[in-house]
C-alpha positions as CSV (number, residue, x, y, z in Angstrom):
1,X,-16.5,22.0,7.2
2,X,-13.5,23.5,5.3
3,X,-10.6,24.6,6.7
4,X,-8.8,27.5,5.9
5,X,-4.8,27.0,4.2
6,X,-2.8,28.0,7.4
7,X,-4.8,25.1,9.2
8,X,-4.2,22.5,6.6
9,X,-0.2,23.9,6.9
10,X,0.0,23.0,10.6
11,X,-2.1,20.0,10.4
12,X,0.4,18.7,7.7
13,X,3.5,19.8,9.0
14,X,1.8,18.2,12.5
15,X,1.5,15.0,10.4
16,X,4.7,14.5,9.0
17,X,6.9,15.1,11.8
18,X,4.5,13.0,14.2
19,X,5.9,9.1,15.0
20,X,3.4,6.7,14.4
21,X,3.5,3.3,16.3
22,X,6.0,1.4,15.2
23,X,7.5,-2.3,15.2
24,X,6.8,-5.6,14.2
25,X,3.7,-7.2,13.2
26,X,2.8,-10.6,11.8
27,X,0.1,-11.5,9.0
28,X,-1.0,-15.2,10.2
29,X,-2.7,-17.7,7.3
30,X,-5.6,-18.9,10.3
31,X,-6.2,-21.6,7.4
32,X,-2.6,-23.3,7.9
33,X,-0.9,-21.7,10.6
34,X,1.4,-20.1,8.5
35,X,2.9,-16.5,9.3
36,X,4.4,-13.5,7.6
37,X,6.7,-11.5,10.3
38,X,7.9,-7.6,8.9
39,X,8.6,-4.6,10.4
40,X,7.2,-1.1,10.3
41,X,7.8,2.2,11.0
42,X,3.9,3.0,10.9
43,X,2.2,-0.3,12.4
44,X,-1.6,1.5,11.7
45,X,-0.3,2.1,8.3
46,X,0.4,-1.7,7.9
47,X,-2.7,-2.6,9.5
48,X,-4.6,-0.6,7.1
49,X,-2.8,-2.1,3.8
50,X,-3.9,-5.2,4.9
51,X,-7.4,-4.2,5.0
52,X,-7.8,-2.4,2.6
53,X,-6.1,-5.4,0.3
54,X,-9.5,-7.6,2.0
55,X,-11.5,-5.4,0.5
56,X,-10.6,-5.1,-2.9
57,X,-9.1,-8.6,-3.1
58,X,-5.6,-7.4,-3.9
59,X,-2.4,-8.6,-2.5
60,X,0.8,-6.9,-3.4
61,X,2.9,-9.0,-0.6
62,X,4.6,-12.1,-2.8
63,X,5.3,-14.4,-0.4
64,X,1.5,-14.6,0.2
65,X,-0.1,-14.4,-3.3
66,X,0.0,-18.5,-3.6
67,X,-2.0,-19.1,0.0
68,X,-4.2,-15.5,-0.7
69,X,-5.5,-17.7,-3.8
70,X,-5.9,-20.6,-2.3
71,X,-7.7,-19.7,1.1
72,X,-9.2,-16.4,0.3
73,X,-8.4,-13.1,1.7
74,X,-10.6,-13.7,4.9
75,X,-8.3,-16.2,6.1
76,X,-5.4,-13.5,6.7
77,X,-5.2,-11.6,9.8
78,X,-3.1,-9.1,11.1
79,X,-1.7,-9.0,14.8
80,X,0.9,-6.9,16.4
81,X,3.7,-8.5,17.8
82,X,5.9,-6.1,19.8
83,X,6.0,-2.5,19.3
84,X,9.0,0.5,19.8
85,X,8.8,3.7,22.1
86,X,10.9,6.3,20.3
87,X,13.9,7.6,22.1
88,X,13.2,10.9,24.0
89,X,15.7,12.2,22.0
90,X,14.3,11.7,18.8
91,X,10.9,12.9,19.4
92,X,11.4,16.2,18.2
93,X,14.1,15.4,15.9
94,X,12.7,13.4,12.5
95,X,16.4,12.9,11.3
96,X,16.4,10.3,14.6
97,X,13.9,8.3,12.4
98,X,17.3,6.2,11.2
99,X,17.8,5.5,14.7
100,X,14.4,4.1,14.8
101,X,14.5,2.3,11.7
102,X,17.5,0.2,13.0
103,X,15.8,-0.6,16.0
104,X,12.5,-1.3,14.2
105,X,15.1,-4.1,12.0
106,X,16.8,-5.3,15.0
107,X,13.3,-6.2,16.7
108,X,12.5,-7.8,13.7
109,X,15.4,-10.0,13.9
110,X,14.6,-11.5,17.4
111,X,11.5,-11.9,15.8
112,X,12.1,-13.9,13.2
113,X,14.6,-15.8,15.2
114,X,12.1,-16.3,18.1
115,X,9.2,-17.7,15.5
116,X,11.5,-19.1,12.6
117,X,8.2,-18.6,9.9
118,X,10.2,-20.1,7.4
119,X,9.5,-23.0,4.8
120,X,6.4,-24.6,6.4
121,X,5.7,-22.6,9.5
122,X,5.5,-19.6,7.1
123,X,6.1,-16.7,4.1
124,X,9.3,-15.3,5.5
125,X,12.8,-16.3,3.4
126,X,15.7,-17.4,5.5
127,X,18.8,-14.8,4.9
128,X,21.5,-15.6,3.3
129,X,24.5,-16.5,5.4
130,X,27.5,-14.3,4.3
């Protein structure tokens, strides 16, 4: 099945001004316990990463290269934690995307506050206080 260049146009342009789930998501070590808590603006797209590192035994996130070694890539699981509704008024609008992004880094902070995946309990660094 091929499809013609106007199609591909309006699938793309479709595409890239589409919001994909987004929000926070944790990558738990089910060897140790310990987590890894980021935020996205494309959850799927996170989800997928950490798949497709699975499959070809790759790992591009530091914090868990020493563990990935240790215990294998099977032991590594992704899970959702919370995820954000865009604003009605930034559906149609992709310059609203900032206004997403800060909300996508505020949920991140209750998150990391709320689990504290820091030293032993997990991959996440503690911020610097100012």
């Amino acid at each position: 099945m091929t499809l013609d260049k106007q199609k591909k146009k309006e699938l793309a342009a479709a595409y890239a001004t589409s919001f994909r789930p987004m929000g926070v998501y944790q990558i738990r070590n089910t060897k140790n316990g310990k987590l890894y808590v980021d935020g996205t603006m494309d959850l799927e797209g996170a989800r997928n990463r950490l798949e497709f590192f699975k499959q070809t035994n790759m790992n591009t996130i530091p914090e868990l290269r020493q563990d990935w070694a240790a215990c294998g890539a099977d032991a590594f699981v992704f899970e959702e934690l919370d995820r954000i509704k865009p604003r009605e008024e930034t559906l149609n609008d992709p310059s609203g995307l900032s206004a997403c992004k800060e909300d996508v880094q505020a949920l991140l902070e209750l998150w990391l506050e709320k689990l504290q995946p820091y030293g032993e309990r997990g991959y996440n660094k503690p911020k610097r206080k100012a």
